[in-house]
N, C-alpha and C positions, 0 to 999 in steps of 0.2 A: 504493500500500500504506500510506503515511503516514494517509489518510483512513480506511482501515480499522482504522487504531491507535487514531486519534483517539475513531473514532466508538466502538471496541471501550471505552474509557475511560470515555466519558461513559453508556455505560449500563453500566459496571462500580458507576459516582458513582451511579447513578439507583436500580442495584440497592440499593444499601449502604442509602441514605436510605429508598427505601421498607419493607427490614427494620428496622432504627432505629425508622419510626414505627409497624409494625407490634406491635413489642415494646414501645413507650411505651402502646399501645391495649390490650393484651392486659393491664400492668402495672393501669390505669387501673381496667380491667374488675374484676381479684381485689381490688381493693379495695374495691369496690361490696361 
């Protein structure tokens, strides 16, 4: 169950950053 945490974690990290860069692209975009 420990590797279930682990792994639950690291795509909790993976989700987080790819919204982060999704909102940097979007920000990037209204400024065009």
């Amino acid at each position: 169950n420990l590797i279930l945490a682990v792994v639950a974690m690291a795509y909790a990290e993976q989700n987080e950053a790819t919204i982060q860069e999704a909102l940097e692209k979007e920000k990037e975009f209204h400024d065009m």
